[in-house]
PQR file of N, CA, C, O and H, with PARSE charges and radii, in Angstrom:
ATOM      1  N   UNK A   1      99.928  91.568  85.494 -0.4000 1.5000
ATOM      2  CA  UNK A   1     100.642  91.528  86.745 -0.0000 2.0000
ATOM      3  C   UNK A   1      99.657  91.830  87.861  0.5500 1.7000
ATOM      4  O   UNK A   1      98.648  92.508  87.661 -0.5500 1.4000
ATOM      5  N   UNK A   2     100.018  91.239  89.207 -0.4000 1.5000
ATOM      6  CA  UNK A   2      98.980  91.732  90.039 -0.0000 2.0000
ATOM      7  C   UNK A   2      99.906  92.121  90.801  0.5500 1.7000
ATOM      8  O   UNK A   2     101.010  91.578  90.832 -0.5500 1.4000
ATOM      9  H   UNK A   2     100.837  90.688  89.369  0.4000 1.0000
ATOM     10  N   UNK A   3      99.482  93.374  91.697 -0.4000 1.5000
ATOM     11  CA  UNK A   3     100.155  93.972  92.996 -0.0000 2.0000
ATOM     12  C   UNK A   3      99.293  93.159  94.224  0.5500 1.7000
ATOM     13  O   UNK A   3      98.136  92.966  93.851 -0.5500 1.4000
ATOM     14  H   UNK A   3      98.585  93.815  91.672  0.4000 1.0000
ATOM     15  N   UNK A   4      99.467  92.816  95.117 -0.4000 1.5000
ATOM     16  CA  UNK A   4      98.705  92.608  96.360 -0.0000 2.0000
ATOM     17  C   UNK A   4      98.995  93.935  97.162  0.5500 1.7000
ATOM     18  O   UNK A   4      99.986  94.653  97.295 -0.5500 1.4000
ATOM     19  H   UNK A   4     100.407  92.972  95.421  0.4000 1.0000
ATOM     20  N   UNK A   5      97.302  93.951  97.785 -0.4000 1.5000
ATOM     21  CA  UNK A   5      97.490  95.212  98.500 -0.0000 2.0000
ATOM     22  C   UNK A   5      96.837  95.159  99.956  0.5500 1.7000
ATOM     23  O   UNK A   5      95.744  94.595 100.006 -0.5500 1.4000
ATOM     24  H   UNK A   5      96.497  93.367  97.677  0.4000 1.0000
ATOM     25  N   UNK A   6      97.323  95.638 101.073 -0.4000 1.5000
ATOM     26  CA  UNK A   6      96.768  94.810 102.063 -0.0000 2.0000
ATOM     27  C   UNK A   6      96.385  96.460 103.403  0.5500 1.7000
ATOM     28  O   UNK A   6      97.181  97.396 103.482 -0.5500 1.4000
ATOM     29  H   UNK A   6      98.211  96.096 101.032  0.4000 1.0000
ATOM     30  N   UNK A   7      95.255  96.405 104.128 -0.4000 1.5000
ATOM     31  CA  UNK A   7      95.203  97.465 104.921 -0.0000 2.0000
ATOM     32  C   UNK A   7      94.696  96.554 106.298  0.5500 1.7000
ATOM     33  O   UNK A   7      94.930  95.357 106.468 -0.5500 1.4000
ATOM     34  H   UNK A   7      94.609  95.645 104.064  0.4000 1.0000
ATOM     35  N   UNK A   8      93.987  97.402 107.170 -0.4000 1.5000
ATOM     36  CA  UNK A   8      93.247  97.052 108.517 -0.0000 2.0000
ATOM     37  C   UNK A   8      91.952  95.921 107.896  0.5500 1.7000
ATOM     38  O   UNK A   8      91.437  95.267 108.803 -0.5500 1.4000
ATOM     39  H   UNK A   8      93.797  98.374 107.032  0.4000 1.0000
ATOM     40  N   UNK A   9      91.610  95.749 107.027 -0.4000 1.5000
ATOM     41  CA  UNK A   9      90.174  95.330 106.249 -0.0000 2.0000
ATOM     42  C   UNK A   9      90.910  93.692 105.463  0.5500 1.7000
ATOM     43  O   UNK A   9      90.220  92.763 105.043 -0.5500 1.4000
ATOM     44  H   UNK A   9      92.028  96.280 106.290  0.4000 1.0000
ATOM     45  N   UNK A  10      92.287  93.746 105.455 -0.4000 1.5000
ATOM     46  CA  UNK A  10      92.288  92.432 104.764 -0.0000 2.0000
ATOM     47  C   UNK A  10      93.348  92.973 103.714  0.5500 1.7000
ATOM     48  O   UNK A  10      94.037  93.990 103.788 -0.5500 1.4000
ATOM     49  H   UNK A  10      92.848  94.500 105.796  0.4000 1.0000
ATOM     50  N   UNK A  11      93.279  91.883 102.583 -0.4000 1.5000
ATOM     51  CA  UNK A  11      94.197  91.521 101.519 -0.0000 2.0000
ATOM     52  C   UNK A  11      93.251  91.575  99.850  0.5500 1.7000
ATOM     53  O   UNK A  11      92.259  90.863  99.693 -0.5500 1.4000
ATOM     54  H   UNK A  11      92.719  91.057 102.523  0.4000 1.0000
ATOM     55  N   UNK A  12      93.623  92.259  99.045 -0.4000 1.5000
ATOM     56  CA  UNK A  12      92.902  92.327  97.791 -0.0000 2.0000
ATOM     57  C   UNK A  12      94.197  92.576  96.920  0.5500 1.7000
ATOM     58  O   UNK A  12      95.222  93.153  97.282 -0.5500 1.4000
ATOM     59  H   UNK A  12      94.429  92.837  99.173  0.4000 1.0000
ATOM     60  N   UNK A  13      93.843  91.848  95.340 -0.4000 1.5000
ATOM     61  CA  UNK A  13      94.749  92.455  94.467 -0.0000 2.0000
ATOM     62  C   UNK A  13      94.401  93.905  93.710  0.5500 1.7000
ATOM     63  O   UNK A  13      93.507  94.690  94.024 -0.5500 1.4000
ATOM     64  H   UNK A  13      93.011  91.379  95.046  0.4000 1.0000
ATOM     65  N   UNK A  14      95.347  94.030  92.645 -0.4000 1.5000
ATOM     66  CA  UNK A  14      95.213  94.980  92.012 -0.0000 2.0000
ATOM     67  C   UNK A  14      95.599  94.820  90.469  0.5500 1.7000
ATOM     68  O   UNK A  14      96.781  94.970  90.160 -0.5500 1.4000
ATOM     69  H   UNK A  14      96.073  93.392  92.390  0.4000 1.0000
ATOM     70  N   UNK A  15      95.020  94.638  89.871 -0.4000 1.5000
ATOM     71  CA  UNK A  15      95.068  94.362  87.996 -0.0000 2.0000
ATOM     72  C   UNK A  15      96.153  95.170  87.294  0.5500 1.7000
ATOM     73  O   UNK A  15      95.824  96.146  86.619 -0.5500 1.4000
ATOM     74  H   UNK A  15      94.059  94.516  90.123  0.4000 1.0000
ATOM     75  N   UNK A  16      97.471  94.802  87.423 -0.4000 1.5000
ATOM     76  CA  UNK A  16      98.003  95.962  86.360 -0.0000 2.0000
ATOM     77  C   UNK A  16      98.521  95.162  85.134  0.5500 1.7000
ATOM     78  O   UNK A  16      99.202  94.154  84.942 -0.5500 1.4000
ATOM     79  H   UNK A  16      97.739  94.010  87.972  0.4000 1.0000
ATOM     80  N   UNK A  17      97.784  96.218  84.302 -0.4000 1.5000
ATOM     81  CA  UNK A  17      97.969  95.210  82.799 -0.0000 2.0000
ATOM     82  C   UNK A  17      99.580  96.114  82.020  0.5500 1.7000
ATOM     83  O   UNK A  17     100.038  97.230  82.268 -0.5500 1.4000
ATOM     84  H   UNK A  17      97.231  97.036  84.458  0.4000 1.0000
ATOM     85  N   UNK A  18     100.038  95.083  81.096 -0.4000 1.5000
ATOM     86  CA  UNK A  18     101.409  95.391  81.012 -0.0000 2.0000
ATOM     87  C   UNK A  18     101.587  97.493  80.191  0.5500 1.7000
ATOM     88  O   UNK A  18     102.328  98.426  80.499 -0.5500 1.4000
ATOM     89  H   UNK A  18      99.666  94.176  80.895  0.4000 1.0000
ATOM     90  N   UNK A  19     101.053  97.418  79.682 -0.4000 1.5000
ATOM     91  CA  UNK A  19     101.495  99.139  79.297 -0.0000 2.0000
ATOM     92  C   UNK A  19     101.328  99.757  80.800  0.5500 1.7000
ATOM     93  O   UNK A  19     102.400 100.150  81.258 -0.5500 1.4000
ATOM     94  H   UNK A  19     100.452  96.660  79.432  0.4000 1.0000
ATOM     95  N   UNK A  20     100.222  99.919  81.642 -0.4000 1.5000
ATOM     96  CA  UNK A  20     100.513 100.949  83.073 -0.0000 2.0000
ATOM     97  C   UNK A  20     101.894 100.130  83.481  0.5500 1.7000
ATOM     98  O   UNK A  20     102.891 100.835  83.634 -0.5500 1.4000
ATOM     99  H   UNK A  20      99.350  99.600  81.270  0.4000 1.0000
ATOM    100  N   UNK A  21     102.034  98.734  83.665 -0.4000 1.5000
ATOM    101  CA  UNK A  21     103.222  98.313  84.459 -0.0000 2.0000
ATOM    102  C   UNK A  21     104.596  99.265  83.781  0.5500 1.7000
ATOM    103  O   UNK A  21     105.432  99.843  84.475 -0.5500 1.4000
ATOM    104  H   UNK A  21     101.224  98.161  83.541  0.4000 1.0000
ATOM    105  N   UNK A  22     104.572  99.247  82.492 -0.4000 1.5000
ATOM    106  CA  UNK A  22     106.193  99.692  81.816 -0.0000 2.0000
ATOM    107  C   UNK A  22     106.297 101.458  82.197  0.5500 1.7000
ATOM    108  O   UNK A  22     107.313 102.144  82.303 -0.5500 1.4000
ATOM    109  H   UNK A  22     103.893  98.777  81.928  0.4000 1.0000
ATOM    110  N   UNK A  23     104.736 101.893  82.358 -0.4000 1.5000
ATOM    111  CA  UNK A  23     104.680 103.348  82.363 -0.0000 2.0000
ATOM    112  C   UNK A  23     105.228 103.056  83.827  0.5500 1.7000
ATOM    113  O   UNK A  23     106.457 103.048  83.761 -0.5500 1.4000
ATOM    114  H   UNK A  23     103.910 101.335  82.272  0.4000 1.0000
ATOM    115  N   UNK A  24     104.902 102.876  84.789 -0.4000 1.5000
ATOM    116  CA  UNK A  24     105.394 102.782  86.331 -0.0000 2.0000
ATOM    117  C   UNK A  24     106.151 101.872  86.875  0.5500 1.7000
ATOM    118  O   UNK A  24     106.059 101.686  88.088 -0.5500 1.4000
ATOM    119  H   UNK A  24     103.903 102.883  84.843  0.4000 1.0000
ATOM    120  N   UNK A  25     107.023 101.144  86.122 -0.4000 1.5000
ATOM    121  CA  UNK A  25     107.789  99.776  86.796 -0.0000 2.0000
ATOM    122  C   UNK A  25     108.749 100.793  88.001  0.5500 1.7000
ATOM    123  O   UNK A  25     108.778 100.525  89.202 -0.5500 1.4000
ATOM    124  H   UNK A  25     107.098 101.295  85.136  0.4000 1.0000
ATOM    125  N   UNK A  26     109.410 101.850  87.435 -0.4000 1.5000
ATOM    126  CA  UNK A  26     109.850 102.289  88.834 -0.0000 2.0000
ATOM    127  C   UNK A  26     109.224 102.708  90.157  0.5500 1.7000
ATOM    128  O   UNK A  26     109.679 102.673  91.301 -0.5500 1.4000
ATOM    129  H   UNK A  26     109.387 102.068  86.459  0.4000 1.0000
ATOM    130  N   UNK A  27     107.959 103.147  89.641 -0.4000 1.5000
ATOM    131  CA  UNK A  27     107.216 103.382  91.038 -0.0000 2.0000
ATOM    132  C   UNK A  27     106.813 101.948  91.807  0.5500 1.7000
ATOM    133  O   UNK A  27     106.720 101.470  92.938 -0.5500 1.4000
ATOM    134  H   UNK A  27     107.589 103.176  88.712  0.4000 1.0000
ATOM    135  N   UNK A  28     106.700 101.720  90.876 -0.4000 1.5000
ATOM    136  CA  UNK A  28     105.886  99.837  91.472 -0.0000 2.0000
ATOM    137  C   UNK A  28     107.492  98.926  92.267  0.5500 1.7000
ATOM    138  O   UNK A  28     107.244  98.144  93.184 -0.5500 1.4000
ATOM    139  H   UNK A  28     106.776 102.109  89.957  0.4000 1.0000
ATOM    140  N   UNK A  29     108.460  99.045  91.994 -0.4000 1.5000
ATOM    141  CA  UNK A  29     109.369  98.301  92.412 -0.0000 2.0000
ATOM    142  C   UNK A  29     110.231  99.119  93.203  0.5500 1.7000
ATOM    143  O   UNK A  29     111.067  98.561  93.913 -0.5500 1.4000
ATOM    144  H   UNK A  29     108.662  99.680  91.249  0.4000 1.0000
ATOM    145  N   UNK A  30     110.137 100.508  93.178 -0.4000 1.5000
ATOM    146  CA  UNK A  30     111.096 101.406  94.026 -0.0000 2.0000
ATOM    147  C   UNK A  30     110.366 101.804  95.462  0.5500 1.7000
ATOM    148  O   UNK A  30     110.913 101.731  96.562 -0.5500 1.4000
ATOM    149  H   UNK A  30     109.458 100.962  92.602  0.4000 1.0000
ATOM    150  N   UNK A  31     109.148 102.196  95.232 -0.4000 1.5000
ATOM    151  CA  UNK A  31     108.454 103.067  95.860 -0.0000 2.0000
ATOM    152  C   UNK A  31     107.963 102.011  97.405  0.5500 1.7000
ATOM    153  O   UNK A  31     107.606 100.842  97.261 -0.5500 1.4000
ATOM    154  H   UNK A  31     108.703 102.255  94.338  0.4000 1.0000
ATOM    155  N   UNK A  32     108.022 102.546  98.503 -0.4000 1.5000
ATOM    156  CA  UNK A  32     107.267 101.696  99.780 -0.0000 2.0000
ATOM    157  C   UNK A  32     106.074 101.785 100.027  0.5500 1.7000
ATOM    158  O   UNK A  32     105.584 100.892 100.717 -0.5500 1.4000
ATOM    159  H   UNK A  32     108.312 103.496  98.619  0.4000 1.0000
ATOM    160  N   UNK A  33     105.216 102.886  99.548 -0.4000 1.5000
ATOM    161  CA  UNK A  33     103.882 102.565  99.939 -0.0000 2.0000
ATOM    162  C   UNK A  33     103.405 103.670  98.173  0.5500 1.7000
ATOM    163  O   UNK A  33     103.955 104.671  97.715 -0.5500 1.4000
ATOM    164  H   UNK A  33     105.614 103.611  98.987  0.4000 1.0000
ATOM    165  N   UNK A  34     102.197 102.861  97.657 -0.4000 1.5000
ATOM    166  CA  UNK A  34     101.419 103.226  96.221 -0.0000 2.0000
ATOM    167  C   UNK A  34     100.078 103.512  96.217  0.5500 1.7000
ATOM    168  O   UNK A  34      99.252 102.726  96.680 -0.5500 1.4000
ATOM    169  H   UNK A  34     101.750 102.048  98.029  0.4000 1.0000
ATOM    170  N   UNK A  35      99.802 104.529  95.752 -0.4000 1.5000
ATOM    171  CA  UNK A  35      98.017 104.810  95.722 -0.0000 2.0000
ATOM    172  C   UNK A  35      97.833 104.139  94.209  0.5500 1.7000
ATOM    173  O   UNK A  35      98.322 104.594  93.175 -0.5500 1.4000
ATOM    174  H   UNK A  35     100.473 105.167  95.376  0.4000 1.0000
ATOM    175  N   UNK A  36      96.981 102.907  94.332 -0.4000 1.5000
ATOM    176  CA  UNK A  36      96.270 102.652  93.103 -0.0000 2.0000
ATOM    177  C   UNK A  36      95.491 103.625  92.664  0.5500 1.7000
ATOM    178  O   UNK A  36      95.696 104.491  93.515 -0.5500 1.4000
ATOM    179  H   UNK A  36      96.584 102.537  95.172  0.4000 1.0000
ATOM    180  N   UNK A  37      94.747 104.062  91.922 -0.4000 1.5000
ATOM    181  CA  UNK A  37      92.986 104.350  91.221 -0.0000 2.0000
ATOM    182  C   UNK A  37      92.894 103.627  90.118  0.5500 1.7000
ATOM    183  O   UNK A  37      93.586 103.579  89.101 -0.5500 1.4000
ATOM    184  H   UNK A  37      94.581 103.359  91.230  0.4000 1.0000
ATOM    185  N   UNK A  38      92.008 103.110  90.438 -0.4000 1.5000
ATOM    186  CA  UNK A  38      90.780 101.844  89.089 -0.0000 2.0000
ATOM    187  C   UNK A  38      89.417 101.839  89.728  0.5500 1.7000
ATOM    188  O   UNK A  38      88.874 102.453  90.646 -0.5500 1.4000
ATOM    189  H   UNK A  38      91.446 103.148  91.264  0.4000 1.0000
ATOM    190  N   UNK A  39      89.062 100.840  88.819 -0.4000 1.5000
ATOM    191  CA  UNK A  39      87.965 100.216  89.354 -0.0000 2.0000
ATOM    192  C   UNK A  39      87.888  99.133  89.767  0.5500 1.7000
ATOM    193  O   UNK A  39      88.340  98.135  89.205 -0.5500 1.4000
ATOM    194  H   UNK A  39      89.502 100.341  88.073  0.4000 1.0000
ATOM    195  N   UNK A  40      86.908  99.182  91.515 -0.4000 1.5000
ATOM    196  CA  UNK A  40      87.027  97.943  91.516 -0.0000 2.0000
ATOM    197  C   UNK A  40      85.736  96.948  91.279  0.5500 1.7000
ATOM    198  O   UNK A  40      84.634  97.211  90.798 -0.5500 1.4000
ATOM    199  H   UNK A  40      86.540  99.993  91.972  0.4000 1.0000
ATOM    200  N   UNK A  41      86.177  95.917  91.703 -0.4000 1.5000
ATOM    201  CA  UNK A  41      85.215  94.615  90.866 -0.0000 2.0000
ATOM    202  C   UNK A  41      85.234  93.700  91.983  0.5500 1.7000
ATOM    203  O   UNK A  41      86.271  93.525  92.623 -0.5500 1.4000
ATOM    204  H   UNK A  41      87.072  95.703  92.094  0.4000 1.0000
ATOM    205  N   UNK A  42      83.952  92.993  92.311 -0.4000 1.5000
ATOM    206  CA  UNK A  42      83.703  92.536  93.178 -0.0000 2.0000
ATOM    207  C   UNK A  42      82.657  91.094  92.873  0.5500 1.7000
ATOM    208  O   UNK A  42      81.440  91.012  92.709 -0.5500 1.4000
ATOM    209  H   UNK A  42      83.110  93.136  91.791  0.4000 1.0000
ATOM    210  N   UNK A  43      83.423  90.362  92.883 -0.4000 1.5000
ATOM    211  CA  UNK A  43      82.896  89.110  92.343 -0.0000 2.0000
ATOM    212  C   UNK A  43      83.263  87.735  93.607  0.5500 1.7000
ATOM    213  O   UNK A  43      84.356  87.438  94.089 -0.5500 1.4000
ATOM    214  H   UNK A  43      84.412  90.429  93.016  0.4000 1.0000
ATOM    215  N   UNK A  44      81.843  87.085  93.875 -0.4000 1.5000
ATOM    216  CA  UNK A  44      81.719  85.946  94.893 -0.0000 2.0000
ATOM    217  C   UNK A  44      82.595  86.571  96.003  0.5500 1.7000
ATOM    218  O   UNK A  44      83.563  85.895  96.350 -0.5500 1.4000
ATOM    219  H   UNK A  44      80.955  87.326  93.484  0.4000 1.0000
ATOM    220  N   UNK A  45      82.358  88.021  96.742 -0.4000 1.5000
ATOM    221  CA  UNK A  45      83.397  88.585  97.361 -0.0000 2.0000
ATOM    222  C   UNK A  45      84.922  88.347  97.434  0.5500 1.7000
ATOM    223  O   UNK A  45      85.580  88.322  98.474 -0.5500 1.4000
ATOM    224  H   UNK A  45      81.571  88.571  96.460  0.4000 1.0000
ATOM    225  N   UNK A  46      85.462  88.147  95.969 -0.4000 1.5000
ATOM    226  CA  UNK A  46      86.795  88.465  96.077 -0.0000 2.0000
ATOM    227  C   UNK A  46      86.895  89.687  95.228  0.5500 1.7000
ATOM    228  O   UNK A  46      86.588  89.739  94.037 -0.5500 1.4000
ATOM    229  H   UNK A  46      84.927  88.167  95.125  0.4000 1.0000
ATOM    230  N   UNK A  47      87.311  90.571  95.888 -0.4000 1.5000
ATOM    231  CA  UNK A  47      87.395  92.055  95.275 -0.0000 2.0000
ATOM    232  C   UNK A  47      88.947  92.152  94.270  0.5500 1.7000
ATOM    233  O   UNK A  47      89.955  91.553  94.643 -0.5500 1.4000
ATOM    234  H   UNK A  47      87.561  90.529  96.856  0.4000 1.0000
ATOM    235  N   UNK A  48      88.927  92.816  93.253 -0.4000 1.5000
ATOM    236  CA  UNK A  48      89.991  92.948  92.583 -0.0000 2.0000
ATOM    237  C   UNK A  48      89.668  94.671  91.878  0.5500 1.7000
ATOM    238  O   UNK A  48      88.666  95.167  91.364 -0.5500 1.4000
ATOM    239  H   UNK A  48      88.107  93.303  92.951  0.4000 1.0000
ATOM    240  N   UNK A  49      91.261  95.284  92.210 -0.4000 1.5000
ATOM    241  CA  UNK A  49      91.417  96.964  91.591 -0.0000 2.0000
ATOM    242  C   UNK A  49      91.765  96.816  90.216  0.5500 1.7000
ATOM    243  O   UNK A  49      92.932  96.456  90.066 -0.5500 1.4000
ATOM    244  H   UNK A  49      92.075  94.880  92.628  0.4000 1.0000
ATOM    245  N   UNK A  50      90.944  97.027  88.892 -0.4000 1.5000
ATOM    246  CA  UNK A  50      91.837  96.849  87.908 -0.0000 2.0000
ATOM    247  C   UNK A  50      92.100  98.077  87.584  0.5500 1.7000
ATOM    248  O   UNK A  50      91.276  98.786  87.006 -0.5500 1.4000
ATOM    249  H   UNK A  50      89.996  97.320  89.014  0.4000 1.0000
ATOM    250  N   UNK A  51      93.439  98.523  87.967 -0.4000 1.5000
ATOM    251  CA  UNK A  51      94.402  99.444  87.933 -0.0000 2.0000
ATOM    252  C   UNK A  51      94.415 100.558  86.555  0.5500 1.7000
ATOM    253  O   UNK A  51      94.677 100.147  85.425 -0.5500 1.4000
ATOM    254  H   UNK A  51      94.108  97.947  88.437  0.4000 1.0000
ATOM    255  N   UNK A  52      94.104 101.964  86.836 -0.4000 1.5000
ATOM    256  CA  UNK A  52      94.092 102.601  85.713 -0.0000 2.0000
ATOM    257  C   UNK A  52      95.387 103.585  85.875  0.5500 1.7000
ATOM    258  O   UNK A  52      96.255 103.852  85.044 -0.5500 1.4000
ATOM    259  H   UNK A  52      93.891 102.298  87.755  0.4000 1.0000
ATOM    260  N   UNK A  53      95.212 104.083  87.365 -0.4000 1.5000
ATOM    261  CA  UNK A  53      97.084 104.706  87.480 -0.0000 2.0000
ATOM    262  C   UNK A  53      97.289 104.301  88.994  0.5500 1.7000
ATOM    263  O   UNK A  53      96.685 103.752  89.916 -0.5500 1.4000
ATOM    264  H   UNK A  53      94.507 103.866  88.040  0.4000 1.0000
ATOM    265  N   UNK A  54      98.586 104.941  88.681 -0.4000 1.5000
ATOM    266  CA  UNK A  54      99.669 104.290  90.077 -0.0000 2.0000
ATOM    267  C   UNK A  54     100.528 105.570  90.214  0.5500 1.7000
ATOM    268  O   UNK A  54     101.154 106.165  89.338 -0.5500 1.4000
ATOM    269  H   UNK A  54      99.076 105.387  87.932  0.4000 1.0000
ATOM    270  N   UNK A  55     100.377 105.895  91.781 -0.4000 1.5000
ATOM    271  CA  UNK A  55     101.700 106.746  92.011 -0.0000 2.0000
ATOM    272  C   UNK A  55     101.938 106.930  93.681  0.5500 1.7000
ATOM    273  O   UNK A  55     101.438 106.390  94.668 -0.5500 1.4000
ATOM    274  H   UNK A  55      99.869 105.411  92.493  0.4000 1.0000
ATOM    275  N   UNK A  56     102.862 107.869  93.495 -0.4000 1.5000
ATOM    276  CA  UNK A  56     103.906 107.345  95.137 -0.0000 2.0000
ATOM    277  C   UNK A  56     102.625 107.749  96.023  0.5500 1.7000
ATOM    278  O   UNK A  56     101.639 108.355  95.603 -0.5500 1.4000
ATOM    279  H   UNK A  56     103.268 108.307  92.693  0.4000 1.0000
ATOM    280  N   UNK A  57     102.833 107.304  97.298 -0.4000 1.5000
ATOM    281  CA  UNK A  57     101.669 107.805  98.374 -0.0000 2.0000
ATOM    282  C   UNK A  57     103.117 108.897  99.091  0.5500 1.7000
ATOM    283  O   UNK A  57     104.122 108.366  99.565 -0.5500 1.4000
ATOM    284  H   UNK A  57     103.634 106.812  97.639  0.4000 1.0000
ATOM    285  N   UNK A  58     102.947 110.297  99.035 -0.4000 1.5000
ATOM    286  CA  UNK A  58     104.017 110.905  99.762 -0.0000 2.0000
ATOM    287  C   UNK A  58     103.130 111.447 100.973  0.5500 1.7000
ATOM    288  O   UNK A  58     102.064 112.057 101.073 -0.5500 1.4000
ATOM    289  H   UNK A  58     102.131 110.728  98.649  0.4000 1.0000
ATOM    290  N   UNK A  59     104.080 110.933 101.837 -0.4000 1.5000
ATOM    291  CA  UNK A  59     104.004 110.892 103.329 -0.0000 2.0000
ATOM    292  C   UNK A  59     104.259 112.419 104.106  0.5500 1.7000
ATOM    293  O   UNK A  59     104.061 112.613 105.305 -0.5500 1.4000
ATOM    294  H   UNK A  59     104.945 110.439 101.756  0.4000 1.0000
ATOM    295  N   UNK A  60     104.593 113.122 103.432 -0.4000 1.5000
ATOM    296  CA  UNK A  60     104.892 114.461 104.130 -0.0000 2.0000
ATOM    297  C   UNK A  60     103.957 115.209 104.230  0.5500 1.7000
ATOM    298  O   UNK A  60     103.669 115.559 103.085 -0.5500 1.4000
ATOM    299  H   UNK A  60     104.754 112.964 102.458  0.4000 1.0000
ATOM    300  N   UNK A  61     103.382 115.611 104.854 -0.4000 1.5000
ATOM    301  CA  UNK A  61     101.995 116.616 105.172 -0.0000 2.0000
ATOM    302  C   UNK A  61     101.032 115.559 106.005  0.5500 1.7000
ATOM    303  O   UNK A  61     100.048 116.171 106.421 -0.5500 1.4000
ATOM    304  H   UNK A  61     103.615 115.327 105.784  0.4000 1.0000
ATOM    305  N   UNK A  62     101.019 114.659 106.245 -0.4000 1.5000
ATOM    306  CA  UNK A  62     100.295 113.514 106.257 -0.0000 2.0000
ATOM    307  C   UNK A  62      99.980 113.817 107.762  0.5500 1.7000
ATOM    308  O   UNK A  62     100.984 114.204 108.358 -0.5500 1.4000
ATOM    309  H   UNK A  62     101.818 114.162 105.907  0.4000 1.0000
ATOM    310  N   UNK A  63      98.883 113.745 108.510 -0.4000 1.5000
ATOM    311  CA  UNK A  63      98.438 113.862 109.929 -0.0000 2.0000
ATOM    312  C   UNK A  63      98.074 112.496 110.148  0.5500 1.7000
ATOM    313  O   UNK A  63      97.272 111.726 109.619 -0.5500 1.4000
ATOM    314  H   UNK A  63      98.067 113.430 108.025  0.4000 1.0000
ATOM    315  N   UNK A  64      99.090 112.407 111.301 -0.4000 1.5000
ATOM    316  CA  UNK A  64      98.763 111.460 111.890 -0.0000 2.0000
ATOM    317  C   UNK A  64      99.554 111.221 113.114  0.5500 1.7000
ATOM    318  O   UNK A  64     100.537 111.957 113.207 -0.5500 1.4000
ATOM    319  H   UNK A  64      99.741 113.032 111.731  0.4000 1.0000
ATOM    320  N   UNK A  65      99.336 110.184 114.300 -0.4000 1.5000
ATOM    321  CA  UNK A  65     100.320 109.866 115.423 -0.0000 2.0000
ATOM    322  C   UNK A  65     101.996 109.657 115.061  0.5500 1.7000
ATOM    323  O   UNK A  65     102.529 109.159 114.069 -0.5500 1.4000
ATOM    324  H   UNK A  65      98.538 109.586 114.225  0.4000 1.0000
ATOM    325  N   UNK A  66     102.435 110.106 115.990 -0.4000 1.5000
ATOM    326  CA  UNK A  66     104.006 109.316 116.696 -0.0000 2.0000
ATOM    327  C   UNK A  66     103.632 108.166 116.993  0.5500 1.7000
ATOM    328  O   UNK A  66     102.499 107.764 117.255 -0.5500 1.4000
ATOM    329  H   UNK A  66     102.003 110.510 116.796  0.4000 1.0000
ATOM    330  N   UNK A  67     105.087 107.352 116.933 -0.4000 1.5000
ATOM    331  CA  UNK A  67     104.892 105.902 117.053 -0.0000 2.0000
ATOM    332  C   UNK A  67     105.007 105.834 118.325  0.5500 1.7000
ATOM    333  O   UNK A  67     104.837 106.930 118.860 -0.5500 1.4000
ATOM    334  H   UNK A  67     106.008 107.678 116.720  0.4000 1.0000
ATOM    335  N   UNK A  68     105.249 104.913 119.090 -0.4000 1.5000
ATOM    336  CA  UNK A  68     105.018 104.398 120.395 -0.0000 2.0000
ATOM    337  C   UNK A  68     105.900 103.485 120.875  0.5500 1.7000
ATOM    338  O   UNK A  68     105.607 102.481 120.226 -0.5500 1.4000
ATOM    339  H   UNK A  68     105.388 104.023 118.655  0.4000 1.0000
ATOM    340  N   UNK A  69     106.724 103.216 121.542 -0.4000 1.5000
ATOM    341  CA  UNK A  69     107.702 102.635 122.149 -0.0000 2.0000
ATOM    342  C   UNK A  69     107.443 101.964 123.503  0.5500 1.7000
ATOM    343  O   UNK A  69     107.673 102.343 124.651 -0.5500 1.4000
ATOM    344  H   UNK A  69     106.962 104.032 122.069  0.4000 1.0000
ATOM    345  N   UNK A  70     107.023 101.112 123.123 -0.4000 1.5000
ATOM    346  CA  UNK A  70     106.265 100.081 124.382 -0.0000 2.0000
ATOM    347  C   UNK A  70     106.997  99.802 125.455  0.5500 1.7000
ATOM    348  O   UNK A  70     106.234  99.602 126.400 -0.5500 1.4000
ATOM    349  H   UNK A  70     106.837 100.805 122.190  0.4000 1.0000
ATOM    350  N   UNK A  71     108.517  99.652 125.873 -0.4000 1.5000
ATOM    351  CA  UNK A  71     109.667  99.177 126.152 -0.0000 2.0000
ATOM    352  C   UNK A  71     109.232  99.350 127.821  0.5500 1.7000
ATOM    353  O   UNK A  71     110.025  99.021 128.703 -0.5500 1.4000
ATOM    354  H   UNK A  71     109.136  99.814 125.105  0.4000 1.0000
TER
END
C-alpha cells in the first residue's frame, strides 16, 4: 500500500507493506494527520518512506501560530 504524503517541499510516498498496514489500518484511515518513521530511499530523485511504524501526530502541546482571518 502506499500512503502519499505531502508538506511545504512537495509530494512523496510512503511504503506500507501489508502486516504494518493490519497493525495500523485504524490509525491510517481514522487519524488526520500521521508521523511515518522508515527509511527513506531516493532513487532518480523520486524519494519513497518505506514505512517501519506509523502513529497519530497529536497536536496538543504543539507551538505554533493562530490562524488568521483575512476577511
Amino acid at each position: 500500500m502506499f500512503i502519499s504524503l505531502e508538506d511545504e517541499t512537495g509530494v512523496s510516498n510512503a511504503i506500507v507493506t501489508p502486516d504494518l498496514f493490519e497493525e495500523t489500518r485504524l490509525l491510517v484511515t481514522e487519524e488526520p494527520f500521521l508521523v511515518i518513521e522508515g527509511e527513506v530511499q531516493n532513487t532518480d530523485n523520486v524519494v519513497l518512506i518505506k514505512a517501519q511504524k506509523i502513529f497519530p501526530l497529536i497536536s496538543e502541546g504543539l507551538v505554533g501560530s493562530e490562524s488568521h482571518d483575512f476577511h
